[in-house]
C-alpha positions in Angstrom: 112.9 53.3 12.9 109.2 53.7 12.6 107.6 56.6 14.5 105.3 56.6 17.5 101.6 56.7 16.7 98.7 58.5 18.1 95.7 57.8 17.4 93.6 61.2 18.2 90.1 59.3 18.4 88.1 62.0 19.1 90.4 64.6 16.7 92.9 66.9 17.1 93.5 70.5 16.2 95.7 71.5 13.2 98.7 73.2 15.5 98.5 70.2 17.9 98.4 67.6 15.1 101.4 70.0 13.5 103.1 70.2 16.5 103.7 66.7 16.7 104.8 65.6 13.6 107.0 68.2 13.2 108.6 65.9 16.8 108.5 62.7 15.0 105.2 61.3 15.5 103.1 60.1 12.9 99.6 60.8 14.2 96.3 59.2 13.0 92.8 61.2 13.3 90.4 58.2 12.5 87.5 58.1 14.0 87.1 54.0 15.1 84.0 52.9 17.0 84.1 52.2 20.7 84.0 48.1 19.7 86.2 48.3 17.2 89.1 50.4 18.7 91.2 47.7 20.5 91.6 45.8 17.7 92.6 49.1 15.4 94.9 49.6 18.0 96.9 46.9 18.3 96.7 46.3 13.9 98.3 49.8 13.9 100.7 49.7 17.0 99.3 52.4 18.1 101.4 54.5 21.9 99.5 56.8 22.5 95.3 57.2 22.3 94.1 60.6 22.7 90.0 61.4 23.7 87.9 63.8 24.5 84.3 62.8 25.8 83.0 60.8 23.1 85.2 57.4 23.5 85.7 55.2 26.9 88.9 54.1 28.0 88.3 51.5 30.4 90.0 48.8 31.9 89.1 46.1 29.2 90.7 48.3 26.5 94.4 48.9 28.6 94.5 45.4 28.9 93.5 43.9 25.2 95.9 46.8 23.9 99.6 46.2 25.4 101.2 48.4 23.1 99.4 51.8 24.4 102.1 53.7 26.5 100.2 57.2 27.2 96.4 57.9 27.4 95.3 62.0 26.9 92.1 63.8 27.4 91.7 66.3 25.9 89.3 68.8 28.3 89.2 68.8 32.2 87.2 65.6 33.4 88.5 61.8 33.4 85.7 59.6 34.1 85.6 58.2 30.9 89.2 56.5 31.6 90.0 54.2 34.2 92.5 56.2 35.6 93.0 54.0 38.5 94.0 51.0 36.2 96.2 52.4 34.3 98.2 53.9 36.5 98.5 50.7 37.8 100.0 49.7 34.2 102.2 52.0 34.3 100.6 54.3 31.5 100.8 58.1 31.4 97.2 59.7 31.9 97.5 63.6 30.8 94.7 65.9 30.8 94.3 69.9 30.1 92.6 71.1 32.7 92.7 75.2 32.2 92.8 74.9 28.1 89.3 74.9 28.5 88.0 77.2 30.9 87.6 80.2 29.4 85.6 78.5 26.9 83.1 77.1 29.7 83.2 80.1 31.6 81.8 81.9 28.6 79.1 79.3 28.0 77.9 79.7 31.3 77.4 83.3 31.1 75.3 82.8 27.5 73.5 80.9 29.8 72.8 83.4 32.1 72.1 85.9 30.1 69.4 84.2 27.8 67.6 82.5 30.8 67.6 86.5 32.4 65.6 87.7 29.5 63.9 84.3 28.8 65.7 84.0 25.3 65.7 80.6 25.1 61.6 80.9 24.9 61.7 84.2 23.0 64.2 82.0 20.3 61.2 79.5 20.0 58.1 82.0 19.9 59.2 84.9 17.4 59.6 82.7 14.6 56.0 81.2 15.2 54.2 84.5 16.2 56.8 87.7 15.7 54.7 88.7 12.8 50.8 88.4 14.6 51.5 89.3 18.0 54.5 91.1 18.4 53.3 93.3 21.4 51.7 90.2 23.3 55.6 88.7 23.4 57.1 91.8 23.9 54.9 91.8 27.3 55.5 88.1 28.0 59.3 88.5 27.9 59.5 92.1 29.7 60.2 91.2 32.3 63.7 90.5 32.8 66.5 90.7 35.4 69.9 91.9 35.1 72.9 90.0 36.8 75.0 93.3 37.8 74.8 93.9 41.7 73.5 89.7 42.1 75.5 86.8 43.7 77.0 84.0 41.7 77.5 81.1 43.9 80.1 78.7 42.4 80.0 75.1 43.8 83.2 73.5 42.7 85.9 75.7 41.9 89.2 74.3 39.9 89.9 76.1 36.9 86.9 76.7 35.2 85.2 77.6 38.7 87.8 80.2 39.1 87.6 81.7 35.2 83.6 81.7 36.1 84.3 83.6 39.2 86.4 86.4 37.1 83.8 87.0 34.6 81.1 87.9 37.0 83.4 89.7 39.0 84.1 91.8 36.0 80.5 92.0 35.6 79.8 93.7 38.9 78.5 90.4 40.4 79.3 89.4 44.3 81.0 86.0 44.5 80.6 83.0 46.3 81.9 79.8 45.7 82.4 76.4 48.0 84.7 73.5 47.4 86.4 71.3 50.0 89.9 71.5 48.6 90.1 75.3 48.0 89.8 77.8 51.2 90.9 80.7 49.9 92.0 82.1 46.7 93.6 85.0 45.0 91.9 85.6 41.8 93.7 88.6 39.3 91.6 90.0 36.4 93.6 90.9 33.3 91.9 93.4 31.1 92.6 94.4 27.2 95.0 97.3 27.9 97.6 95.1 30.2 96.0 96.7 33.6 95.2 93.8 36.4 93.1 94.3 39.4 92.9 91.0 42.1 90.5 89.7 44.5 90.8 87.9 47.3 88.4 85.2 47.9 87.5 82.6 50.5 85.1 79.9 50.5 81.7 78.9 52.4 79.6 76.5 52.7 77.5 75.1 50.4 74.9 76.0 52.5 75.5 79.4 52.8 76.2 79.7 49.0 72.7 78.2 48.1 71.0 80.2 50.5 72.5 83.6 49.1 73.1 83.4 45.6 70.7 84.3 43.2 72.2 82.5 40.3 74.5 78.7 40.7 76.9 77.5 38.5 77.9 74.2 38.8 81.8 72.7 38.5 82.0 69.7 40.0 83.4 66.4 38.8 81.2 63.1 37.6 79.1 61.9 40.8 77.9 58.8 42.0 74.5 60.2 43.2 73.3 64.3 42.0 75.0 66.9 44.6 71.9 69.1 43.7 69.1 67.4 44.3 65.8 68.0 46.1 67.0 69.5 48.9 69.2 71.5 48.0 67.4 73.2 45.4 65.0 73.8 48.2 67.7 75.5 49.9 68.0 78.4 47.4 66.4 81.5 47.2 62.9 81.7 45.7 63.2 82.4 42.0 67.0 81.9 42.0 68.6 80.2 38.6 71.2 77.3 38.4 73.7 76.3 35.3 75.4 72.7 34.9 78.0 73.2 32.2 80.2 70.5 34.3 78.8 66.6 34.2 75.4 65.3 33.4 74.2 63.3 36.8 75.2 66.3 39.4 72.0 67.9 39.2 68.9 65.6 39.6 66.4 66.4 36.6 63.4 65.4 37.8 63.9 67.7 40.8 64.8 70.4 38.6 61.8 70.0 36.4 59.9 70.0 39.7 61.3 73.4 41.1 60.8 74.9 38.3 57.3 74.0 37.5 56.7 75.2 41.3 58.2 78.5 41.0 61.0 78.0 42.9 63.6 78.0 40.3 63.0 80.2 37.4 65.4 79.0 35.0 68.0 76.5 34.1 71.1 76.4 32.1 72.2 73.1 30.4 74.9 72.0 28.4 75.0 68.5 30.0 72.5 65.3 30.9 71.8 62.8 33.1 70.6 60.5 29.9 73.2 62.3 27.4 73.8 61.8 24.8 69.6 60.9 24.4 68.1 63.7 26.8 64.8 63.3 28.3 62.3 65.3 25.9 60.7 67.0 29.3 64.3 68.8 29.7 64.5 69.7 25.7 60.5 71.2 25.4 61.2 72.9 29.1 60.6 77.0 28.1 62.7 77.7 31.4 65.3 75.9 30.5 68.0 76.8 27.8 70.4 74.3 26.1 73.3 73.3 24.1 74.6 69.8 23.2 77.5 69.7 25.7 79.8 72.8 24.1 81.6 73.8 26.7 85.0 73.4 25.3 83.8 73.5 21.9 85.5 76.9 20.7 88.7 77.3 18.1 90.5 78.6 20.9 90.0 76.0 23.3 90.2 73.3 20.6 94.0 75.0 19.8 95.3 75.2 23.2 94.1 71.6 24.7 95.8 71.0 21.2 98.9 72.5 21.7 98.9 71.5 25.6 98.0 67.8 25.0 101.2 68.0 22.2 103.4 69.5 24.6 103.0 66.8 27.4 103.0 64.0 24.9 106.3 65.6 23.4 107.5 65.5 27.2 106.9 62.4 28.2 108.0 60.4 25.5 110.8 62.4 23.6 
């Protein structure tokens, strides 16, 4: 009998490629083009199609490509499937929606830290002018803040929210977080010697978490129209600071250029765009704005456990 196959489009990692074929499954980690991909699919018989960000499984795919039983993401958000649809199919739609967060979380505290002490400008300038005028810079960029003893305000807070919320918490920070679907939570911080201390936490409005915070992370889902836009950029504290490390679209670009260019927000954290994966050059050449090309879950750890997690379900479901 000829095993199942999985085709890992977008790659797997070692363990969870191991993990598998030590079950019986013969997996393939080809990377086919987005208009080529039904047809590989159904030469090769393929079960099961595994993505991350980088491939779209929509509803024209499930249909040209009967044999496909399961469909796995491999990270937190799904709106590059058709979930909808293919649950109306009948297909299995997995996901790993914690493997990744401490991975984000940490990105979104690099974040912080380098637009605190304007590193991501500092990163561009020494190279150019470290060796003529070292004192000028050290003036320009001496002038930093520290985020001990500030407020983080979380909007959105699943998994990643939550793993956000801990580091700052350890940090000294005060935090506030609003989501509609999470009132209150019990947070417990496990340190390198086995000891735990918890927190109890409960939510606010947005309102009242742009007003107070001093620095914003976003962790929100993929939106129709930006949930930080004009307005409620206005609504934050003068010279507050706002990261998106969740979906390109939730924070309005042009307002952000304009708040920041006015003062009112002094720095921004990206590691995803509204045009992505070709963003706007006014958002790359920003000085107040530091970046990365959407590596949120792009540690070896994270990589290994949505791995290992994606294997596990797979293994589940169809063994």
């Amino acid at each position: 009998m000829a095993a199942t196959k999985i085709l890992a489009n977008d790659g797997i990692s070692p363990k969870g490629e191991a993990l598998l074929n030590n079950a019986g499954f013969e997996v393939l980690v080809t990377r086919v083009a987005q208009e080529q991909l039904a047809h590989f699919i159904n030469e090769q018989n393929i079960t099961v199609l595994l993505v991350r960000s980088a491939t779209t499984v929509n509803k024209a795919l499930m249909d040209a490509c009967p044999s496909l039983r399961l469909i796995g993401r491999g990270g937190v958000g799904m709106d590059n499937i058709d979930v909808a649809h293919a649950q109306s199919k009948g297909l299995h739609v997995i996901n790993t929606p914690g493997a990744s967060a401490q991975s984000v979380a940490e990105l979104v505290f690099a974040h912080l830290f380098a637009g605190a002490r304007q590193l991501q400008d500092a990163n561009r300038a020494m190279p150019l002018e470290g060796d003529t005028r070292f004192k000028q810079l050290k003036k320009a960029y001496g002038a930093g803040t520290e985020l001990r003893g500030k407020t983080l305000g979380i909007i959105g807070f699943g998994k990643i929210g939550q793993e956000t919320a801990k580091m700052a918490l350890a940090l000294g920070m005060r935090v506030l977080y609003h989501d509609t679907d999470v009132q209150h939570k019990e947070l417990a911080l496990s340190f390198f010697d086995g000891r735990t201390l918890s927190f109890s936490l409960q939510g606010s409005s947005k309102e009242t978490v742009l007003r107070e915070s001093d620095f914003i992370s976003l962790h929100t889902p993929g939106q129709e129209k930006p949930i930080m836009a004009k307005e409620e950029l206005q609504m934050m504290k003068d010279g507050a600071a706002i990261v998106n490390t969740s979906r390109g679209g939730v924070l309005d670009e042009v307002a952000l250029v304009d708040a920041l260019e006015s003062g009112k927000i002094s720095f921004a954290g990206l590691d995803v765009f509204e045009s992505e994966p070709s963003p706007e050059i006014r958002i790359l050449m920003h000085p107040q704005i530091s970046l990365s090309p959407h590596i949120g879950a792009g540690t070896r750890e994270a990589q290994e456990r949505i791995g290992l997690e994606l294997s596990e379900q797979i293994i589940s479901l169809l063994k």
